[in-house]
C-alpha positions in Angstrom: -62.7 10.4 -18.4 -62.2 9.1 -14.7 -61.8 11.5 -11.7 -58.5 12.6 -10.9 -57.3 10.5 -8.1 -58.4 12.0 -4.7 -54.5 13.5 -3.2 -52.8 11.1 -1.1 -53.7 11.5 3.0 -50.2 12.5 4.5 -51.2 9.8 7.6 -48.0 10.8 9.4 -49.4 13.5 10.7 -51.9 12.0 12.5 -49.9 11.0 15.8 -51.7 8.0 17.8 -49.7 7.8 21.2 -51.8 5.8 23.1 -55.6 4.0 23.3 -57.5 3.4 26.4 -60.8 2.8 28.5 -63.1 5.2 29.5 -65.2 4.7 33.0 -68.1 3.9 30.3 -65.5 1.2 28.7 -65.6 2.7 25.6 -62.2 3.5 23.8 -60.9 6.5 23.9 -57.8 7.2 22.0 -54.8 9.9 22.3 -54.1 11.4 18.8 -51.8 14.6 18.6 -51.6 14.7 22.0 -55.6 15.3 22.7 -57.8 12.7 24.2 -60.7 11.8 21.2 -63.8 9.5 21.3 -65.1 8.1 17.9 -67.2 10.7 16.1 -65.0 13.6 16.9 -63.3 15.8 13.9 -59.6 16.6 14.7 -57.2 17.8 12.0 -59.3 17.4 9.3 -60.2 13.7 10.2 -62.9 12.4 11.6 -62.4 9.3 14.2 -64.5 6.5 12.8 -63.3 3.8 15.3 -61.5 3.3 18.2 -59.8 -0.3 18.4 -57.6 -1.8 21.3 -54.6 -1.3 18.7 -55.5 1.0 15.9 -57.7 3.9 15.1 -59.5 4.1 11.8 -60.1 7.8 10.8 -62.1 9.0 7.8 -60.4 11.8 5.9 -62.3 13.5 3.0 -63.6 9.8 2.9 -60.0 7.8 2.7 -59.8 5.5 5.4 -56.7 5.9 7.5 -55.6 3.0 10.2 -53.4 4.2 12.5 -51.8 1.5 14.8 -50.0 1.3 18.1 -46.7 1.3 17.9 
């Protein structure tokens, strides 16, 4: 018998208000209201990339894209 289907991600909580530059030029993105770099774990997500539109987060290995606007 297959695996049960991992549960579905509830990506609305993961709130991407804004993506910038850092002095470095990496992106650095705004997600729940706290400044995160790629590699760091918020919310039980971990930020994977950093775009100049979208944010893809790993989440118990589900990929999530958030998008701007």
């Amino acid at each position: 018998r297959p695996p049960p289907p991992a549960p579905a991600v509830d990506e609305s909580k993961y709130k991407l208000s804004g993506i910038m530059k850092d002095p470095d030029g990496k992106y650095v993105a705004v997600l729940d209201s706290r400044v995160v770099y790629e590699g760091y774990y918020i919310n039980g997500a971990t930020v994977e990339k950093i775009e100049s539109d979208r944010i893809t987060l790993d989440v118990n290995g589900q990929k999530v894209v958030r998008r701007l606007f």
